[in-house]
C-alpha positions in Angstrom: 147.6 98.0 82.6 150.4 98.7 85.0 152.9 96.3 85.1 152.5 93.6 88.2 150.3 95.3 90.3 149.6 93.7 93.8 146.4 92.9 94.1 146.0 93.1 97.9 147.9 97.1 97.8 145.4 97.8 95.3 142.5 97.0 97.3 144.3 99.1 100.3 144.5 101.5 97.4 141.2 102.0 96.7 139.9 101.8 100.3 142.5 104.3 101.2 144.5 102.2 103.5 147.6 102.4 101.2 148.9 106.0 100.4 152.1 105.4 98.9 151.7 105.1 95.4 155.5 103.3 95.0 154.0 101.1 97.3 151.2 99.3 95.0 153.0 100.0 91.6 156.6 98.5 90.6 156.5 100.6 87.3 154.3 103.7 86.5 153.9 102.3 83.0 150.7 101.3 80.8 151.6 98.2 79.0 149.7 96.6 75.8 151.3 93.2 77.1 153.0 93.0 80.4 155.0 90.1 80.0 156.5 91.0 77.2 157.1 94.9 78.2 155.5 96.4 75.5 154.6 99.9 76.3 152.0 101.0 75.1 151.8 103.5 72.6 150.8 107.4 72.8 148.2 107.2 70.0 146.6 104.2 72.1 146.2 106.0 75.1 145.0 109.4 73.2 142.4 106.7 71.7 141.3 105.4 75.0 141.5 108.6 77.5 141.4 110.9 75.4 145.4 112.5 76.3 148.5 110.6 76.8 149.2 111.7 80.1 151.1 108.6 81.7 150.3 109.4 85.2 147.3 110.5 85.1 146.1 107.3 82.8 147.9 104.9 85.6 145.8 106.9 88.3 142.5 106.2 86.4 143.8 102.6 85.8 143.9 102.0 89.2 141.0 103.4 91.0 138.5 102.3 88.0 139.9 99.7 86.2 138.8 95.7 86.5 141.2 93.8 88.6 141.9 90.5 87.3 142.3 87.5 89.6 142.7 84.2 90.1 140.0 81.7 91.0 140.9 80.9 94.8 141.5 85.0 95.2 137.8 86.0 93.9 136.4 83.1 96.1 137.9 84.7 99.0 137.0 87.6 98.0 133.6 86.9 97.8 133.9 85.2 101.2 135.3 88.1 102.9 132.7 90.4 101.2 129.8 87.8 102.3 130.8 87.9 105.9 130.8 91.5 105.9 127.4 91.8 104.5 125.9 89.0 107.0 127.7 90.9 109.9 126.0 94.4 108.7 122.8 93.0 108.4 122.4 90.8 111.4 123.6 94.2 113.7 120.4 96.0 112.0 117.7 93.8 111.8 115.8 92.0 114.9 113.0 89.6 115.1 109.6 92.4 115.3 108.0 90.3 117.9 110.8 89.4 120.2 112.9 92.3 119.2 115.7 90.3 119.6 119.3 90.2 116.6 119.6 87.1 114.8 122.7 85.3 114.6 124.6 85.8 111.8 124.5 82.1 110.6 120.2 82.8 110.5 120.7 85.9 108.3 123.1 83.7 106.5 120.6 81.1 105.9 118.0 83.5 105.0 119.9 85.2 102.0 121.0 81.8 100.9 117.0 81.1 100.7 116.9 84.2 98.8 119.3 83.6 96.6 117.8 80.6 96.1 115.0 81.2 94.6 116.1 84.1 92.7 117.9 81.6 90.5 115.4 79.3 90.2 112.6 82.3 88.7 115.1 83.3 86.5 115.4 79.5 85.2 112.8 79.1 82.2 113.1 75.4 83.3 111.5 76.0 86.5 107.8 76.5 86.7 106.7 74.3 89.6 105.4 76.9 91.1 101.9 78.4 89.8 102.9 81.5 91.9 103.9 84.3 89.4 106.6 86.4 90.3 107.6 90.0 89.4 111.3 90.3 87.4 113.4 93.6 88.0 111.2 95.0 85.4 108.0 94.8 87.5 106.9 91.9 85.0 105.4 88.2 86.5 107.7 85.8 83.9 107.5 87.4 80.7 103.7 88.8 81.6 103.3 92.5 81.1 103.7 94.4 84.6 100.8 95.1 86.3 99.8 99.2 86.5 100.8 100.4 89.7 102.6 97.1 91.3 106.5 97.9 92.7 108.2 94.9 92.1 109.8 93.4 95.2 113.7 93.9 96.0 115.0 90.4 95.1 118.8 89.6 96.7 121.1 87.5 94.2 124.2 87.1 96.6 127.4 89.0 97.2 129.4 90.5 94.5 133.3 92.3 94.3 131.9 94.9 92.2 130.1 96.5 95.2 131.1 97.8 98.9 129.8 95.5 101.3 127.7 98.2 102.5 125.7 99.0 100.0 124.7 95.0 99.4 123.7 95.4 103.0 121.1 97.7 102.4 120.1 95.5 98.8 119.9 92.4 101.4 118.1 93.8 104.3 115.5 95.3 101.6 115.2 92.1 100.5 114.6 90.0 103.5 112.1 92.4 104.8 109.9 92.3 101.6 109.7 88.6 101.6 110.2 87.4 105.1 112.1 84.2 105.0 111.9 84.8 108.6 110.4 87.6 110.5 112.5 91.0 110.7 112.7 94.2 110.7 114.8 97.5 110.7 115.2 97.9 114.3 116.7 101.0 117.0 117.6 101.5 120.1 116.4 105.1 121.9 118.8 105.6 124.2 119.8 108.9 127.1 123.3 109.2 127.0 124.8 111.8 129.2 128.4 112.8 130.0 130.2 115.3 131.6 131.1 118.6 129.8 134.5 118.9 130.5 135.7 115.8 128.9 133.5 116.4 125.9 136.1 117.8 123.8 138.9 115.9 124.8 140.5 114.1 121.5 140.4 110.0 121.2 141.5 107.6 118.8 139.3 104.8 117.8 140.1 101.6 115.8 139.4 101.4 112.1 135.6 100.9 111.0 134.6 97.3 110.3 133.6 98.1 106.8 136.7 99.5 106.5 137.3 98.6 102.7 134.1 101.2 102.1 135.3 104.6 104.1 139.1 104.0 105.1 140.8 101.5 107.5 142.8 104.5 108.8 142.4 105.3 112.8 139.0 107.1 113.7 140.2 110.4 115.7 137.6 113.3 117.0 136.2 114.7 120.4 134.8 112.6 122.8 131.1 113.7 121.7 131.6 113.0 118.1 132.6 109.5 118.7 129.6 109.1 120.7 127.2 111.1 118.2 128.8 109.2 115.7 127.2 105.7 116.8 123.4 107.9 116.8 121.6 107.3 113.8 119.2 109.6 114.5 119.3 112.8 117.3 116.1 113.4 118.9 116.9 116.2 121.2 120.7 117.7 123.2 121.4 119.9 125.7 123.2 120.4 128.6 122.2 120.1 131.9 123.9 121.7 134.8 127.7 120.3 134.1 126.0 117.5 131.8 125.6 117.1 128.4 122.7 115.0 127.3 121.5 113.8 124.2 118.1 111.1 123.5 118.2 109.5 120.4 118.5 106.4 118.0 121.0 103.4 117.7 120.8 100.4 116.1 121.3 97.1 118.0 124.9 96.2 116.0 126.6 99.6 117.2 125.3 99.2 120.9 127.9 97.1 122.3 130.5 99.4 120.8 129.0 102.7 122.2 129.4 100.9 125.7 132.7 100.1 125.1 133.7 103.7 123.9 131.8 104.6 126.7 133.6 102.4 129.5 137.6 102.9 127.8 137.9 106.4 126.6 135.3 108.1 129.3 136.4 105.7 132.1 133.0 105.3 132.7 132.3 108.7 133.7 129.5 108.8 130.6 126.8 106.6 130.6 124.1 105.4 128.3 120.2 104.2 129.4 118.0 102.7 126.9 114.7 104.2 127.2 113.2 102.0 124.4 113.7 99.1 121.0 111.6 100.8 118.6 110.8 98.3 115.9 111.0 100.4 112.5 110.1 98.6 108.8 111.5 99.3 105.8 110.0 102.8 104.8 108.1 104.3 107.7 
């Protein structure tokens, strides 16, 4: 590994925060043991990449290799990760018959139940339950699977080994196939309309909350693709006159920020109606 790597830069590393390579690495070195200096040697690095290109090899160290930490830096790690997750999925999921968000401490409560039980199916001790259920394999505890049954999404809790993002999507699955409480995928349909001439006009934005996924660095584009940036999904756009309109979908979690892009960088001279919640499960 390269010798004394900060941990934190190589996170801002990876995310693309940090640029500066000098910045995250005190020597450019691959070491067999780092305490002791030993370098390691060129026919252990043509062994394990297959060349004995020094940079190259501390490059593919660093973006793919296992970062080893302490005890107190995974759990906040995994802390930070969880709240990320939570936040994602409480902005995209709403209660079908109210069609109101949960708080984040619900959807927090709900993957703990999850997780929960996922533990306790894959514990050979547990069988208090006559209720069969399907492993990742599609099989009901060591039964053969059944022809034609999809085994349900189960959520195990967060891990460092994925983007927050993407454990979203696993936990949002998850909690709409069993229904700890009542939710589904939700979005907004929404007119939003703005004048032409400030349409093109350049803004900056601050750095995405998943950040440690797609880059902390500042968001900068046109008025309209900040704004087309928050639709998930255009239904029609045109322009109108001196007005450019476009009807389509957001989800609930990015609705407060469109109005608040909306409001600063077009001093309110856009604005946004919502013409309908559309309630949308997993897979229609």
């Amino acid at each position: 590994m390269p010798q004394n790597i900060n941990q934190n830069k190589v996170l801002e590393w990876r995310s693309g925060v940090e640029k500066d390579l000098d910045n995250v690495l005190q020597i450019p070195n691959v070491f067999l043991n780092v305490s002791k200096g030993q370098v390691a040697p060129h026919d252990d690095l043509k062994k394990a990449f297959g060349h004995t290109k020094v940079d190259e090899i501390v490059l593919e160290i660093l973006n793919k290799g296992e970062l080893q930490v302490g005890e107190k830096e995974r759990s906040a790690q995994l802390e930070r990760v969880n709240r990320e997750v939570v936040d994602i999925v409480a902005g995209k999921l709403v209660d079908p018959k109210s069609k109101r968000v949960y708080t984040t401490g619900m959807i927090e409560k709900a993957l703990d139940q999850l997780s929960t039980q996922s533990a306790q199916h894959h514990d050979p001790k547990s069988h208090t339950s006559g209720t069969a259920t399907p492993t990742k394999d599609g099989e009901a505890n060591g039964a053969k699977p059944m022809e034609g049954v999809k085994a349900l999404p189960k959520w195990t809790g967060v891990t460092t080994t994925k983007s927050a993002k993407s454990q979203a999507l696993e936990a949002m699955k998850a909690l709409i196939a069993h229904q700890p409480i009542a939710v589904a995928r939700a979005r907004m349909r929404l007119r939003i309309t703005c004048p032409t001439q400030i349409l093109k006009q350049t803004i900056k934005a601050a750095p995405k909350k998943d950040a440690t996924e797609e880059g902390a660095e500042e968001q900068k584009g046109t008025i309209k693709d900040r704004i087309l940036g928050y639709v998930e999904q255009i239904e029609n756009q045109d322009v109108v006159g001196e007005e450019w309109e476009v009807v389509g979908f957001v989800e609930p979690g990015a609705y407060k920020s469109l109005m608040d892009l909306i409001g600063t960088q077009t001093k309110g001279r856009a604005r946004a109606e919502v013409l309908d919640m559309a309630v949308v499960h997993e897979g229609d």
